[in-house]
N, C-alpha and C positions, 0 to 999 in steps of 0.2 A: 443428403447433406453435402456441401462443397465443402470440400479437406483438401486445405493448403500448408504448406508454409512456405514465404519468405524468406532467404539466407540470403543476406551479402557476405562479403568479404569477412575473414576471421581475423587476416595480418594482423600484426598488431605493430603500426606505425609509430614514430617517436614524434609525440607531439603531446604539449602539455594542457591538461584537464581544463575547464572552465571555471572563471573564478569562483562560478557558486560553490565546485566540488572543494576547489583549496579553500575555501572558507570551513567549511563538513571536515576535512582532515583536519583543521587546526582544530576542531572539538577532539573529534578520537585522540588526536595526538597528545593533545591538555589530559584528556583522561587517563591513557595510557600513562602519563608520567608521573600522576596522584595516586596511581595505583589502586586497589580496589577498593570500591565504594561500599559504602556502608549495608548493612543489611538491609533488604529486603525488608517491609512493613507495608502495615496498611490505614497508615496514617496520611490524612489528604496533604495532597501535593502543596508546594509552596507557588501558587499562581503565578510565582513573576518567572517561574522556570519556564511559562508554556511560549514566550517572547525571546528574544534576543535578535542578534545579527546574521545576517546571511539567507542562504535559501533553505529549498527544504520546507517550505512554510515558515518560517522563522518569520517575528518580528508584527509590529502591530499594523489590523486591517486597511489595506491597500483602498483606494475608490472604488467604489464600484462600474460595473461597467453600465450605462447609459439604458435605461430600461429595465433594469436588475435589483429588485430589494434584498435585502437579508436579516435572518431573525438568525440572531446571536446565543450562543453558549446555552442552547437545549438541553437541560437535564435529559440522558434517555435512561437514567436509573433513580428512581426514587431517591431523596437522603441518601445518594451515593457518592462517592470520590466526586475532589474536585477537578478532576479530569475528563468525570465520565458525562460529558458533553458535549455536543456537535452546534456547526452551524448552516442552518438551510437558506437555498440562496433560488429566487424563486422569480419570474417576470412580473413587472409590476401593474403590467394589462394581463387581467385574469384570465385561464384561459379557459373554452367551451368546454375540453375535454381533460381528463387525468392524464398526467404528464410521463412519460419514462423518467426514471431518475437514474445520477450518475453518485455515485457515492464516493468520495476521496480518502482515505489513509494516505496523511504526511509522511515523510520519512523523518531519519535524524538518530537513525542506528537503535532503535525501541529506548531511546534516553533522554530525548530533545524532540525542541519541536513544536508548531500552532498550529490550527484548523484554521485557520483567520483569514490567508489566502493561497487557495486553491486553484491550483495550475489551470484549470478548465473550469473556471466562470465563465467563457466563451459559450460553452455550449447552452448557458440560461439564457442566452439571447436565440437560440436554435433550435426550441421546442422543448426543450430538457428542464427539469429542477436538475438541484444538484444540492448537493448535501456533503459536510466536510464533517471528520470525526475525529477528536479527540481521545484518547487513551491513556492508561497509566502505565507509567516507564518504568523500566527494568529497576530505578533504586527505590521503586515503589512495591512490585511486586512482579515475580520472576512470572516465567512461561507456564501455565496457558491464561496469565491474567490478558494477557494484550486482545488474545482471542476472544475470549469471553466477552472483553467489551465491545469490539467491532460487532461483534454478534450482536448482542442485546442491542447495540444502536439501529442494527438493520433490520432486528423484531420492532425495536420504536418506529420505527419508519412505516413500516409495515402494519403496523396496530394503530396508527394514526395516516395514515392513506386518504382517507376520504378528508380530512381535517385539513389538509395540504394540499389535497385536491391531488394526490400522486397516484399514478398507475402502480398496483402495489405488486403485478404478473411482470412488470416487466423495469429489476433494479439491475442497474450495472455495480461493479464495483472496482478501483482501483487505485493505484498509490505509487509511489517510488523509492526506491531502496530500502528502509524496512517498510514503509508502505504497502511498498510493490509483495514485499514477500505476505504482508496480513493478506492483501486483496487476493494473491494467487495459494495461500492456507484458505481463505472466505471459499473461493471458487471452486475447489477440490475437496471441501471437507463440510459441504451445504447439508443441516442434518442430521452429522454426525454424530449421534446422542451425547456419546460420551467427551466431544470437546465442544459442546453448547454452552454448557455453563447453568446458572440457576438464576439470572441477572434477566430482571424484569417479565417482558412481556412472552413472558415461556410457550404459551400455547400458540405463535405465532413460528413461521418457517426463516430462517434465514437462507434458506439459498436463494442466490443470482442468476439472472440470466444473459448474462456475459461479462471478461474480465479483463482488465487492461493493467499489464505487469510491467512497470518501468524497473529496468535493472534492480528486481530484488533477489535477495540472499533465498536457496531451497536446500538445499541439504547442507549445512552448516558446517558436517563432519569432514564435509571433502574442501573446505573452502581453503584451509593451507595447501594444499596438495595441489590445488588446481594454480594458485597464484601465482604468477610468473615472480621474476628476480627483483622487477620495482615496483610490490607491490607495496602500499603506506601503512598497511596493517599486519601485523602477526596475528591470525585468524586464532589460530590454538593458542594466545597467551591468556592466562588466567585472567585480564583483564579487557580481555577484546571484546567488545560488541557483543560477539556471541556470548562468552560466558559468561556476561552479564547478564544477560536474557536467563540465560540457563540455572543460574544463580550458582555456578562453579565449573571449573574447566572444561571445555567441549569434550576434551576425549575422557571424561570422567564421569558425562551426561550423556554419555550416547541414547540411554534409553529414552530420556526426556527430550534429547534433539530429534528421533523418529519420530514424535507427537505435532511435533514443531514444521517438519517439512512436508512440504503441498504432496511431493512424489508418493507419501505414503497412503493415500486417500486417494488419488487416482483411480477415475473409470468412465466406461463410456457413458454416464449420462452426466459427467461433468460438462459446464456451458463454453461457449467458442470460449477462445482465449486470444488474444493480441500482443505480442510480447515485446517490448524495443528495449537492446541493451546496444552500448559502445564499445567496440574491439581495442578500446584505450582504458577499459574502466580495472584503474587501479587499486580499490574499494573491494566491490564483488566481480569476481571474475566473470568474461563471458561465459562459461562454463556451464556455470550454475543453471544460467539461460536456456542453456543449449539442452542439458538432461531433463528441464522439464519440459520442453518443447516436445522431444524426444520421446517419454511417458506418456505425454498428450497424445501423442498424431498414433502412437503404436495401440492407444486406447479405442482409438478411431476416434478423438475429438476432432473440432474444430480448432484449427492455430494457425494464425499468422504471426510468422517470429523478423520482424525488422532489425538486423543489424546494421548498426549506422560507423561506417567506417571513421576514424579517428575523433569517435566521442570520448572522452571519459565519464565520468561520475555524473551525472544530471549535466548542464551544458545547454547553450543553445538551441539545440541540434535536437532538440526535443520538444521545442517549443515552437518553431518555424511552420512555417506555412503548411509545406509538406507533410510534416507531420501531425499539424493540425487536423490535415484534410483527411488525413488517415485514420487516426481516431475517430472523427465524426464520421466519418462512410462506415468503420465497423459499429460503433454503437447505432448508428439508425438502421443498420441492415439488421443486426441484432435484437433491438429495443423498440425500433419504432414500425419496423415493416406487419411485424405481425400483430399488433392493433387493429 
């Protein structure tokens, strides 16, 4: 097995974030100053939360790209939450053979957020389905619901394969900021009996065979600690991001944030992993990045960890060419060579 990783530069230069991310803080920030949200329930979501402005998925379905169909808001739970939906996004010249699929988890802090458009419909023009997934948010229901559902959607996947015409041996998965952290929890915890869940197509496998981690949150407990002086968030406040997840203060869930972090499910038969965080990202610390990289390669996985010097929080710098090309050369080396 070829074991790399990638490091650039860690500085961390003075330059400010991409408008997508100051859009993402002006949520947290709104949040932060309404103070905690309401309990936890498991009453369906109010649909018009899954829309709004900015990135992150936010906002309703973009064109598609030129050759690309899509079948919208797939139940993958019986009469389940109205969240618990995906969208598959699939070439509209059929193809001879089952396809590798790439699986998306949005970000938007586990509170916000659309499946609708998905940063990499590029690659349904490049041999790939792709499939974007939907979940239910923290004021819906705390941690390990987010899990459970990403799961059950990659068992639906999986139990309808032939249906979709998908190679169901060879799923990728990945996401960006909390995205990033479900797809690299998906990657590390393929299995796991006890954070499967009991949501749908149960006799079916969720693990992947490769993962792509845009700047998300892993060990939650360390996220104040590691954050430098301009960081936008107070990590440990009772109303951060995290403890909403957590459904009450981080350092008050520790037990339930070890459940939560990828690092704790580490081993060597977890799949490559591809990791891009920004040595500007004032959000989730590069850090975060770096200790699972670090669990990974010491497992003897596979990782390539791209730090992109003065990105912040999602950003262009992610989207570019280069980067495009990067993700596409590890998923087909991953996904599609060994077909």
């Amino acid at each position: 097995m070829n074991r790399k990783m990638i490091q650039l530069s860690v500085s961390l230069p003075t330059v400010t974030a991409g408008r997508i991310a100051l859009a993402f803080v002006a949520i947290l920030i709104a949040v932060q100053a309404i103070g905690q949200m309401p309990a936890a329930t498991n009453a369906p979501a109010n649909p018009a939360r899954q829309g709004g402005p900015g990135g992150f998925g936010f906002g309703h379905p973009a064109p598609l790209p030129a050759g690309v169909k899509a079948e919208r808001n797939i139940p993958y739970v019986a009469h389940g939450h109205a969240n618990q939906v995906l969208d598959l996004f699939l070439p509209e010249q059929p193809s001879g053979k089952p396809l590798p699929l790439m699986i998306w988890i949005h970000g938007g802090a586990w509170m916000a957020g659309s499946q609708a458009n998905p940063p990499v419909l590029y690659l349904a023009k490049n041999g790939f389905a792709v499939a974007s997934v939907q979940y239910r948010f923290s004021q819906d229901a705390i941690w390990p619901a987010q899990a459970y559902d990403c799961k059950a959607a990659i068992r639906f996947l999986r139990a309808n394969a032939a249906k979709y015409n998908l190679d169901s041996d060879h799923f990728g998965v990945g996401g960006d900021s909390a995205g990033g952290h479900l797809a690299a929890f998906i990657g590390t915890s393929g299995d796991v009996k006890e954070m499967e869940g009991d949501l749908g197509n149960t006799n079916f496998s969720s693990r992947v065979q490769a993962v792509v981690d845009w700047f998300g949150p892993t060990d939650v407990t360390l996220m104040a600690q590691q954050s430098g002086p301009r960081s936008m968030i107070q990590h440990d406040a009772p109303n951060s991001p995290e403890s909403l997840l957590l459904g009450g203060p981080v350092r008050e869930k520790r037990d339930l944030a070890r459940t939560a972090n990828p690092l704790t499910y580490v081993d060597q038969g977890d799949p490559p992993f591809l990791i891009m965080h920004g040595d500007n990202d004032q959000l989730v610390p590069l850090q975060q990045s770096i200790i699972l990289a670090k669990a990974l390669i010491d497992a003897g996985v596979e990782v390539t960890m791209k730090t992109i010097p003065g990105a912040g929080h999602e950003g262009p710098e992610f989207h570019n060419a280069e980067s495009r090309r990067l993700m596409e050369e590890f998923l087909s080396r991953n996904l599609k060579s060994a077909q």
